[in-house]
N, C-alpha and C positions, 0 to 999 in steps of 0.2 A: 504494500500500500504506500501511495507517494504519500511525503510530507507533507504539502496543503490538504491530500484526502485526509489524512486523520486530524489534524488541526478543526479542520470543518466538522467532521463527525462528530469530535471531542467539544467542539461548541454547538452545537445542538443537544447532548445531554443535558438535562433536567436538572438544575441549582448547580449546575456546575461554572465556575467564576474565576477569568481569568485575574493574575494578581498582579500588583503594581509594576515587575520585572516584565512583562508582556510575553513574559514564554512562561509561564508556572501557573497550571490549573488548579485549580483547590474545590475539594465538594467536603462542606462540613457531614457528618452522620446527624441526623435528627434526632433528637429525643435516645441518645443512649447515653444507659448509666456511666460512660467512663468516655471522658470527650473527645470527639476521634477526628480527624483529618485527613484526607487523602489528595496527594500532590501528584500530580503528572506533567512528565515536563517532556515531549514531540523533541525530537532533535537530528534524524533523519527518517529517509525511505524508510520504513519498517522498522525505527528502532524508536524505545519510548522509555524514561527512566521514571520510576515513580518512587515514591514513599509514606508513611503513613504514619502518623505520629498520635500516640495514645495515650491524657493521663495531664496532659500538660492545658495551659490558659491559651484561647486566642492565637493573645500575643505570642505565646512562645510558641506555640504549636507554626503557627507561621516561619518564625526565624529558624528554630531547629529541620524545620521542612526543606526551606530553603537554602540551608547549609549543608544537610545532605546533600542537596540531590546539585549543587553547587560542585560539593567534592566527586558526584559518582559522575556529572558529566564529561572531565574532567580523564576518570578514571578507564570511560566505557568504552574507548578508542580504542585501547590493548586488550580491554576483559571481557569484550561482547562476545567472544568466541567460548568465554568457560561458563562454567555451570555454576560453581564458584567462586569467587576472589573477597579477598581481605586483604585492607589494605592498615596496616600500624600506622600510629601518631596521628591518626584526625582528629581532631578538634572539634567534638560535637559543639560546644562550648554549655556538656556535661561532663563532670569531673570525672564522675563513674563510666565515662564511654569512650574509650581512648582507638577506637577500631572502627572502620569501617567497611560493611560489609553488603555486597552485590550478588543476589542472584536471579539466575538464567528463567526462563519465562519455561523451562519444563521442571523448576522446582514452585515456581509460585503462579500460580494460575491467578493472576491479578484481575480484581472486580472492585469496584468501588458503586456502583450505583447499576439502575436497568437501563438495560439497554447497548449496554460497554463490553458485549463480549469480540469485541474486534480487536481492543485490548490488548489482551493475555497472552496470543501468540507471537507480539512483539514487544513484551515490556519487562525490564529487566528492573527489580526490586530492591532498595537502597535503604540500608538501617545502621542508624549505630550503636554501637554493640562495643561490650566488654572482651579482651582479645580474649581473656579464656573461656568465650561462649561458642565458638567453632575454631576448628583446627585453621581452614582455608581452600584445605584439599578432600572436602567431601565427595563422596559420590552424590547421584541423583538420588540414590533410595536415603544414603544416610543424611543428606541436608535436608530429605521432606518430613523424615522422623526427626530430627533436631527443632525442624519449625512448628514443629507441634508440641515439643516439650517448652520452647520457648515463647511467649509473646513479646515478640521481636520492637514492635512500636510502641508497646508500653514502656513510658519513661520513668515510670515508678516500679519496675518489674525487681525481682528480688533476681539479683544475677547467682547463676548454680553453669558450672563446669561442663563443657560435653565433656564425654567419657565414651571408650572402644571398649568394649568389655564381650571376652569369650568365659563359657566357666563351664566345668565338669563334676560334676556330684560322686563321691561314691555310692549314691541310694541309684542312682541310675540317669538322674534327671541333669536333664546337657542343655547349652544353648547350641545355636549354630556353628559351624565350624569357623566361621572366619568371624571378626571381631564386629562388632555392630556397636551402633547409639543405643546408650542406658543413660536412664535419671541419676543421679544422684544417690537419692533417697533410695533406688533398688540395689545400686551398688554395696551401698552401706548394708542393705540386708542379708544381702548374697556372704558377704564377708563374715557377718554378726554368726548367720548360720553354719558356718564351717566345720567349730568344733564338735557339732551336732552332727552332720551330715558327712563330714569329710571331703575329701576333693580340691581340685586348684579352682580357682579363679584367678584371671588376666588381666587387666585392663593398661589403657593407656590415654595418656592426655590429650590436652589441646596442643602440644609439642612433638604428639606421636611418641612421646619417650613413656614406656612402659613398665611396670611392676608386675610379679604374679606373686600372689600369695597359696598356700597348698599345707595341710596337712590331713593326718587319718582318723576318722571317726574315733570321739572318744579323747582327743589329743588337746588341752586348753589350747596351746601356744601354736600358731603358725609360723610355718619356715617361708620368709618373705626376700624375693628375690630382685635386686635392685642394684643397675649399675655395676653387673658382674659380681657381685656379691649377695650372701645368703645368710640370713641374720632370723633367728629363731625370738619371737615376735608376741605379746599377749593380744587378744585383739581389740581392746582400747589403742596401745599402743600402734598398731596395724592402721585402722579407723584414723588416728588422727595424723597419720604418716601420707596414707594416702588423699590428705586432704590437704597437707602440703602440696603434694604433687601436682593435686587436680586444680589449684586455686590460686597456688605462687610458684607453681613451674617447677622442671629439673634443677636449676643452679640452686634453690632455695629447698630442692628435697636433697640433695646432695649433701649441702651442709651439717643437713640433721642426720643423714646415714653416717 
């Protein structure tokens, strides 16, 4: 679709309002509990950056809008070809969101109002984000389960770590073979349950740098494997090792090993 056709199409949508820049459309959400903003900004043939800001006033849902999709325009030259990109040191001008983060229009099926589904198969999705809320290098299945543990445009979101996690039970009970996105809170389970169940668990951060912890039914202590070493582990100790890991990174788990 050329550039003046979606321009035209994008103003004919319904409350939808171009903003003082003359390129940034804004369509406020009516009447929902947590106030929501949706920015689209046209910028060539078939290519469309948008973003959506949750939680925040007006005003600032505006400027944070506009600084997004400021940086992803910017950005989308090099990174229209990935699925995902993250890009370090942006400046949401949120203290807590030091990351910026772009994806592909077959991880986020973008809709903002009726009638917009022309949309979604050219519009690449711009949030900022805490760097340890995705690696960079998702796949499509794992950045679509990431966006759902996340809400991404919420500016008041409570930030929690992706995490790769494979795990094998001794009771019998396995995950998949290759590492996939877990919450948080289930990692923490998988682990708590060990000395009960026995078996490894794996995982690995937002740095891709990895831990597995492993012992046998019946056993308090896990034997937790870290940085080429193997350090026998209580699992408080374990639990809040791995939360180094997952929240202040390899240099900062390292120190504590």
């Amino acid at each position: 679709m050329k550039l003046d056709e979606i321009i035209r199409k994008i103003t004919e949508l319904q409350n939808v309002q171009l903003l003082d820049d003359s390129k940034t459309f804004s369509y406020h959400v009516p009447n929902f509990k947590k106030n929501t903003f949706f920015f689209v900004r046209p910028i060539a043939d078939d290519l469309i950056i948008a973003c959506s800001v949750m939680n925040a006033t007006d005003e600032n849902s505006i400027t944070i809008g506009q600084r997004i999709l400021a940086a992803a325009e910017t950005a989308i030259v090099e990174s229209h070809e990935r699925l995902v990109t993250k890009i370090l040191g942006f400046d949401s001008g949120i203290p807590m969101f030091d990351s910026l983060l772009i994806l592909g229009p077959a991880i986020e099926k973008f809709r903002m109002t009726k009638n917009d589904y022309f949309l979604g198969p050219r519009t690449y999705c711009a949030y900022a984000i805490n760097n340890i809320e995705f690696a960079g290098d998702e796949t499509e299945a794992e950045a679509s389960v990431r966006t759902r543990h996340a809400i991404l445009s919420d500016v008041k979101r409570e930030i929690s770590p992706v995490i790769f996690l494979r795990y094998h039970k001794q009771t019998g009970q396995r995950s998949d073979e290759h590492l996939a996105i877990a919450k948080h809170s289930y990692t923490m389970v998988l682990i708590n349950e060990l000395p009960r169940d026995g078996g490894t668990v794996e995982l690995e951060n937002y740095e891709r740098v990895g831990i597995t912890f492993a012992t046998d039914q019946g056993e308090a202590n896990l034997d937790a494997t870290f940085d080429g070493k193997t350090k026998k582990l209580p699992v408080a100790e374990a639990l809040k090792f791995m939360d180094t890991l997952t929240y202040k990174g390899a240099e900062a788990a390292k120190k504590d090993w």
